[in-house]
Residue, then its C-alpha position, 0 to 999 in steps of 0.5 A: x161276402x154273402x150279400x148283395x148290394x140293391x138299388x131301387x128307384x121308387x115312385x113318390x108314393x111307394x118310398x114310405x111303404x118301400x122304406x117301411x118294409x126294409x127298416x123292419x128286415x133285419x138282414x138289411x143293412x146300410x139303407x140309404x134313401x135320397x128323395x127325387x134323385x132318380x130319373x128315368x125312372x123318375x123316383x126317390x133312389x133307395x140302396x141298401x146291402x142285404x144277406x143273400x139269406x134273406x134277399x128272397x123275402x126282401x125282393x119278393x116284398x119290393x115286387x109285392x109292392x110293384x116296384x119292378x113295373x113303376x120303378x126298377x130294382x138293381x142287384x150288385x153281388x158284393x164280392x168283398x165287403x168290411x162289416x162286423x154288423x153283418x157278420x154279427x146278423x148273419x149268426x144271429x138272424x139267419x144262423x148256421x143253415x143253408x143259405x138258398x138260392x137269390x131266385x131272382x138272379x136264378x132266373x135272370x142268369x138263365x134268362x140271360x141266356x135265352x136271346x138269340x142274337x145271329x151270333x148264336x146260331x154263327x156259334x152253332x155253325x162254327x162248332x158244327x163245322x169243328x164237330x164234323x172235322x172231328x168226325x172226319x178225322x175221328x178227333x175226340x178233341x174236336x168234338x169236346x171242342x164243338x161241345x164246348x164252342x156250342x151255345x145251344x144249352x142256353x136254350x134249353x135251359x131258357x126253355x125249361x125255365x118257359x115252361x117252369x114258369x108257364x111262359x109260351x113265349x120264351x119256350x116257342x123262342x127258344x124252340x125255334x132257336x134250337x131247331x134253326x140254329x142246329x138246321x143251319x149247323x146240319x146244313x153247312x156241314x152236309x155242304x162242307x162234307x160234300x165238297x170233302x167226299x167231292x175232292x177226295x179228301x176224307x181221311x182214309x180211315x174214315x173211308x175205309x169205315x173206320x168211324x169209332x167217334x161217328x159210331x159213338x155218336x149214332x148210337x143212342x143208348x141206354x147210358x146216352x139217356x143217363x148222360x142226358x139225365x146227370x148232365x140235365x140235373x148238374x146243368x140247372x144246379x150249377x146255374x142255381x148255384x153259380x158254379x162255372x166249372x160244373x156247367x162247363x163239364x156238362x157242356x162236354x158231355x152231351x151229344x147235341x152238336x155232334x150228333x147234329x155235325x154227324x148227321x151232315x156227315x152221315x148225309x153227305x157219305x149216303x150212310x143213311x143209318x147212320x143219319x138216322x140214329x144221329x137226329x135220334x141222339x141229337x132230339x134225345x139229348x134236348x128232350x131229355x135235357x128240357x124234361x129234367x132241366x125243368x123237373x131239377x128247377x121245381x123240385x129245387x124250389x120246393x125243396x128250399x121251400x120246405x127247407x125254409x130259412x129258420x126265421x120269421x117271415x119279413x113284415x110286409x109293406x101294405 
């Protein structure tokens, strides 16, 4: 169902405004109000369903109003809902255009990305560790592997939308993540890459310099950069979209954690061109990534601007 279900805690004297502005809307079904309900916040409770078509509006008139810092908006995606009334609004307020985005839950689905718990960079690590094996043993399916088990998209994205929203702090959070997280995966690689060349255990053909995925890797070139691109520009519209299994091809396709795995590898085995042509790839990737992550998210937000949804604008608690 294309609708999502809000719960609002409003301050005494906002609740009159609040109720105001969502009676006037249109798109705003099922409006529920019981004063003095809420606590912690302490408030009059305020739920209602509202066509994700109009939910922009809607939200940013209940943030116009402060109720995100007095009080607290909920949102609930209504996965199944029975109502011909919203049916019936739907064809005749929002008609047959395209529904944008819920920013709001843009930016909180990103955002949720953007913390760094110790399991991130344990994540970074493991997937490392399996980047290198997949090196040694010049696996493909290991290094799609370590793509997938990477956390390190998160990041950027988070640092694409910090510098989108011209939040410092979220982009210096999210930098430090990355250059600690892929530090530490270089890192115990190199130490595991050791221990491997220090009992003979690398694969004989890796010894002989047969290395088709380590030469992939190290070798940064013009199609690397068009990967990046593609893979930043589907990255931020499957996450603007909701799309699952968008975003996971774009986690097996770039060249982050194995190229940061190749680096430790390439270390350990004194194959110092090979090293430096991996933290090339690896540093082109993310800033390719963030660059275009961020370039996607403006030019998303200005083309559903100039899209617009084809009905007037909400009336506007004062």
């Amino acid at each position: 169902m294309d609708m999502l279900h809000v719960r609002v805690v409003s301050p005494l004297d906002l609740t009159e405004r609040t109720m105001a502005l969502l009676g006037a809307e249109p798109c705003v079904l099922d409006l529920l109000l019981q004063p003095g309900s809420a606590r912690n916040p302490d408030g009059d409770a305020i739920a209602f369903d509202v066509l994700t078509g109009a939910a922009n509006e809607v939200l940013r008139g209940l943030r116009d109003l402060g109720l995100d810092r007095r009080g607290s908006i909920v949102l609930d995606p209504v996965d199944t809902a029975f109502c011909e009334r919203a049916a019936r609004v739907r064809a005749e307020v929002l008609g047959p255009r395209p529904r944008p985005p819920v920013w709001d839950q843009v930016e909180a689905r990103i955002g949720a990305e953007g913390r760094y718990p110790p399991s991130f960079h344990l994540l970074l690590v493991a997937a490392g560790m399996i980047g290198a094996v997949g090196i040694l043993t010049n696996s493909q399916i290991l290094i799609v592997a370590a793509m997938v088990v990477g956390p390190e998209y998160g990041a950027i994205t988070s640092v694409a939308l910090g510098i989108d929203r011209h939040s410092g702090t979220r982009v210096r959070q999210g930098l430090a993540a990355l250059a600690a997280g892929f530090t530490a995966a270089v890192a115990v690689t190199l130490l595991f890459s050791l221990v491997v060349r220090g009992l003979g255990l690398q694969p004989e053909a890796f010894d002989r310099g047969i290395r088709p995925v380590s030469n992939l890797i190290n070798t940064p070139n013009f199609f690397s950069v068009v990967v990046a691109v593609l893979a930043g520009v589907i990255g931020i519209v499957s996450l603007t979209e909701a799309r699952t299994s968008a975003l996971l091809g774009v986690f097996i396709s770039v060249t982050t954690i194995p190229a940061a795995a190749d680096i430790g590898v390439s270390c350990a085995f004194a194959s110092w061109s090979e090293a430096r042509g991996s933290l090339f790839q690896l540093l082109l990737n993310v800033v390719v990534l963030v660059v275009v992550g961020t370039a996607t998210l403006k030019c998303q937000r200005a083309i559903w601007r100039s899209v617009g949804t084809g009905r007037p604008a909400p009336v506007r608690g004062r």
